[in-house]
C-alpha positions as a Markdown table, in Angstrom:
| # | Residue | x | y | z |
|---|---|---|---|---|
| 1 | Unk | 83.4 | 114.2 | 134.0 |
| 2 | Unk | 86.7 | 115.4 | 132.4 |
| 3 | Unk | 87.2 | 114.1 | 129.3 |
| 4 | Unk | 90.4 | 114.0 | 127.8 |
| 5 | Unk | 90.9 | 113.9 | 123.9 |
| 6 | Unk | 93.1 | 113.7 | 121.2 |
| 7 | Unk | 93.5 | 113.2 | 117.5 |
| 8 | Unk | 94.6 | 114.3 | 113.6 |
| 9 | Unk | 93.7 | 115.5 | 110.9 |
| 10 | Unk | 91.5 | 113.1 | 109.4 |
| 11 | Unk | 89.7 | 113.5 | 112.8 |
| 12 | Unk | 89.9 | 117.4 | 112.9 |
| 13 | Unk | 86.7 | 118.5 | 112.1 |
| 14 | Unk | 84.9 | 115.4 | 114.4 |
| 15 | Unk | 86.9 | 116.4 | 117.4 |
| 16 | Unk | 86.1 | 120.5 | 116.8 |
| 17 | Unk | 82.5 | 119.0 | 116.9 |
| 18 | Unk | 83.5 | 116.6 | 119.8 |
| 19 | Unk | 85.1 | 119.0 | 121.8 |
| 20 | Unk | 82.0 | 121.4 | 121.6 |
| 21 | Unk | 79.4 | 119.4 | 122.1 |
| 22 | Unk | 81.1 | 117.7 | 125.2 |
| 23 | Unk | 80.9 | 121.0 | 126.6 |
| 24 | Unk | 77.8 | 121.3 | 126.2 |
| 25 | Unk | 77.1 | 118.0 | 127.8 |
| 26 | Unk | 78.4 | 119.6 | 131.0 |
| 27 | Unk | 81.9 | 117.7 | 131.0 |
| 28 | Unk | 85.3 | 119.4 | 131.3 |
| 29 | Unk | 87.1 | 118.5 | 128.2 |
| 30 | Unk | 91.1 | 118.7 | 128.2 |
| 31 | Unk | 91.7 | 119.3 | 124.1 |
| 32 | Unk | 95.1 | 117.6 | 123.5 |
| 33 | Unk | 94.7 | 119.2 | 120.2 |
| 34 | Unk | 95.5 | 119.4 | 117.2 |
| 35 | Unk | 93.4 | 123.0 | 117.5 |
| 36 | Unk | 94.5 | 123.6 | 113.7 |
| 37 | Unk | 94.2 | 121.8 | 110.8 |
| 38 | Unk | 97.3 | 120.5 | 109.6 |
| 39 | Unk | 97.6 | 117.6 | 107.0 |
| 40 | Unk | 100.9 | 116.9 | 107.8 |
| 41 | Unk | 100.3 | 116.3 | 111.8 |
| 42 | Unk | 100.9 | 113.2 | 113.5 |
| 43 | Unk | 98.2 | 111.4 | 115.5 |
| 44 | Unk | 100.8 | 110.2 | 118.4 |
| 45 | Unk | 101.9 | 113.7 | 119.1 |
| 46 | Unk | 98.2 | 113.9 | 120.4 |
| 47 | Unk | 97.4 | 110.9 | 120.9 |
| 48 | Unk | 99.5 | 109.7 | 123.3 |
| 49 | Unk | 99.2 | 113.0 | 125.3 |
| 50 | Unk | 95.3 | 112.7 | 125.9 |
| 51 | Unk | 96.0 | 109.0 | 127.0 |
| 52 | Unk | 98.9 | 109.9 | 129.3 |
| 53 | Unk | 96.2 | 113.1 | 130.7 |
| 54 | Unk | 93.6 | 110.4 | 131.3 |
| 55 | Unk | 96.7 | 108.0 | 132.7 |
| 56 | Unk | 97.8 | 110.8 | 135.3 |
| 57 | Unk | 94.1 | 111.7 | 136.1 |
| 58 | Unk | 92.2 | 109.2 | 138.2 |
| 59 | Unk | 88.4 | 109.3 | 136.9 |
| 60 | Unk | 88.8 | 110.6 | 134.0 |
| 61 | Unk | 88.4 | 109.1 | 130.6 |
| 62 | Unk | 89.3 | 109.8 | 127.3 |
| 63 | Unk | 88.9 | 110.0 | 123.2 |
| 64 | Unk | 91.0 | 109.3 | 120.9 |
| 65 | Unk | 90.5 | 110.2 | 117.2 |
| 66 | Unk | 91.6 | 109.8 | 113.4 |
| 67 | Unk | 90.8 | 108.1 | 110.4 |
| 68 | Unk | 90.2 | 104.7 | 111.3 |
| 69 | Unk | 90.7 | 104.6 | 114.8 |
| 70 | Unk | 93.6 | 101.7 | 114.4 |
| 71 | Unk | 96.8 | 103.4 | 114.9 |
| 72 | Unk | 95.2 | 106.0 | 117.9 |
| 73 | Unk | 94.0 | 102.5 | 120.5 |
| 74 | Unk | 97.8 | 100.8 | 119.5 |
| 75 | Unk | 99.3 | 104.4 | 120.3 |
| 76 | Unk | 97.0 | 105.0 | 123.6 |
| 77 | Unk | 97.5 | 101.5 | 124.7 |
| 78 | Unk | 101.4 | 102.2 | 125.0 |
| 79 | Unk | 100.9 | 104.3 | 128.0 |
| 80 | Unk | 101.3 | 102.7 | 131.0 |
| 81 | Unk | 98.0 | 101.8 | 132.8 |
| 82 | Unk | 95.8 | 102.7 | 129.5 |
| 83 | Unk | 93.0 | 100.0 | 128.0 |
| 84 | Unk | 92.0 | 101.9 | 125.0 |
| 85 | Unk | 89.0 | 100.7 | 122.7 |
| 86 | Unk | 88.5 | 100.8 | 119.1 |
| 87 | Unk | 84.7 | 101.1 | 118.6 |
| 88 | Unk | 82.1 | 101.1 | 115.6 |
| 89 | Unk | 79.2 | 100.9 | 117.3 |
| 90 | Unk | 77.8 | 102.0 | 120.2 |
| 91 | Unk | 77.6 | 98.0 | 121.8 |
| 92 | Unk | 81.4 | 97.9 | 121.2 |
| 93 | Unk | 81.8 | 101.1 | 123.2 |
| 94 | Unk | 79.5 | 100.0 | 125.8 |
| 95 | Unk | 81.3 | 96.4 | 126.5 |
| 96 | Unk | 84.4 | 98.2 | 126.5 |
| 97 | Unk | 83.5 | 100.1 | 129.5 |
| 98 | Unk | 81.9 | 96.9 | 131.0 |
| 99 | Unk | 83.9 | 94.3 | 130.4 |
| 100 | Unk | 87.1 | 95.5 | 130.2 |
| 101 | Unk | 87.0 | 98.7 | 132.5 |
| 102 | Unk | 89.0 | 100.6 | 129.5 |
| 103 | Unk | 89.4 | 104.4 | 130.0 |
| 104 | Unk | 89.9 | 105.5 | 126.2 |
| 105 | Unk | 87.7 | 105.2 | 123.4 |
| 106 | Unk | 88.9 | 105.3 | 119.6 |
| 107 | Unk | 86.5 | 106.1 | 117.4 |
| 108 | Unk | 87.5 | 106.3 | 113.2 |
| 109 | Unk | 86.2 | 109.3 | 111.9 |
| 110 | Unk | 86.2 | 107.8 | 108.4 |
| 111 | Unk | 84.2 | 104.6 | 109.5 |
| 112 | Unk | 81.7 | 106.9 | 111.6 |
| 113 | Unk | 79.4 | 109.6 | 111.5 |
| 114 | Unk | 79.0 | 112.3 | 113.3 |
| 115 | Unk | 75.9 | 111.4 | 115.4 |
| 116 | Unk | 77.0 | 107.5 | 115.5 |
| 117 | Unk | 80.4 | 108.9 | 116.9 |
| 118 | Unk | 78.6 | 111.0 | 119.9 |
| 119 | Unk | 76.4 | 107.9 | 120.7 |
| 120 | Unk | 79.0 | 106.1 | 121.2 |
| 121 | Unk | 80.6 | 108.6 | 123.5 |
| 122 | Unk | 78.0 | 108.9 | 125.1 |
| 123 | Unk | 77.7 | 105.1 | 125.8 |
| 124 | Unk | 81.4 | 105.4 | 127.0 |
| 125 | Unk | 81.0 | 108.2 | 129.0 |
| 126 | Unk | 78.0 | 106.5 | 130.7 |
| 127 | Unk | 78.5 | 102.6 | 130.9 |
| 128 | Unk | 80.5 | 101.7 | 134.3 |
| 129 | Unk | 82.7 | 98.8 | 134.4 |
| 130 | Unk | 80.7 | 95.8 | 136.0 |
| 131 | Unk | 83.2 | 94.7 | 138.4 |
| 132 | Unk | 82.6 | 91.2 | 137.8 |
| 133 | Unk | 84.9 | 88.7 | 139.0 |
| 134 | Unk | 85.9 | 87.4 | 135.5 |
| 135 | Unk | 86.4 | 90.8 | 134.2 |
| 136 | Unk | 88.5 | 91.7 | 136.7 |
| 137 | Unk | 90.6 | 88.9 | 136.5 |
| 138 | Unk | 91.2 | 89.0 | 133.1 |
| 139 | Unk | 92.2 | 92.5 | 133.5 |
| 140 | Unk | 94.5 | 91.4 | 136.4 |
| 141 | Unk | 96.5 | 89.4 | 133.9 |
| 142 | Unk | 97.2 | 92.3 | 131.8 |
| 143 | Unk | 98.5 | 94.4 | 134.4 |
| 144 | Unk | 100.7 | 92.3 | 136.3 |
| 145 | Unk | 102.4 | 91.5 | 132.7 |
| 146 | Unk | 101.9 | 95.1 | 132.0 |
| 147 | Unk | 104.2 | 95.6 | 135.1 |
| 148 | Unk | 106.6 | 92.7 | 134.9 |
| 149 | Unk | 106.0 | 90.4 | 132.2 |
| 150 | Unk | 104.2 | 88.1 | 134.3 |
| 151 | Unk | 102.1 | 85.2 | 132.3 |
| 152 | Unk | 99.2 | 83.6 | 133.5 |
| 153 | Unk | 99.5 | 79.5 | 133.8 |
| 154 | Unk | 97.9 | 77.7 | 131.3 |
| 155 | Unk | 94.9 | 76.1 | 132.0 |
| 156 | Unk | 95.2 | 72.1 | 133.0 |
């Protein structure tokens, strides 16, 4: 799978280790970088670059990466098309996927370790959305107000 994935610095050394160990895995990683440290950088430089990548490339997924995790899902969820996840644990990761189809994952790499952070790529990486009717429906909503500001009636 092709993987893409960016982040900052408070996310540096867990993406090095990310990007490795995906490669590892077997997947084809796109590194949106930062590929140096820099304490300075700016997580949407990256950010929203990995999301557009995954955005522009049907099947792919991606990760997204910095301290918390907060400010890298509101950035990737500003591209068009993008459902990113924050996650803390690998069920969050995993109902992402299933419930709400989403194609990023934001992982904190202050709230996370290492290992806890590859299980729940992993989990990404390997849940499939369920296709249920009430899933999709739900995420039918968002896009057509995604696309034209369209709002669901209220229920009766």
């Amino acid at each position: 799978m092709r993987i893409h994935i960016g982040g900052d610095h408070a996310a540096y050394e867990l993406q090095r280790e990310l990007v490795r160990w995906l490669g590892e895995e077997g997947h084809e990683v796109v590194d949106h970088g930062p590929t140096t440290f820099d304490e300075l950088d700016d997580y949407p430089v990256f950010v929203l670059r990995a999301a557009a990548g995954v955005a522009a490339d049907e099947g792919s997924l991606g990760i997204v990466l910095g301290g918390s995790g907060n400010g890298e899902q509101i950035a990737a969820n500003k591209v068009a098309g993008i459902r990113a996840a924050l996650a803390y644990n690998t069920e969050l990761a995993q109902l992402a996927r299933e419930h709400n189809d989403a194609k990023v994952l934001s992982i904190g790499a202050r709230m996370n370790t290492v290992q806890e952070a590859k299980d729940m790529v992993t989990t990404f990486v390997t849940t499939t959305f369920s296709g249920a009717e009430r899933h999709q429906r739900r995420i039918d909503m968002m896009a057509a107000y995604e696309a034209d500001g369209t709002l669901p009636d209220l229920p009766a």
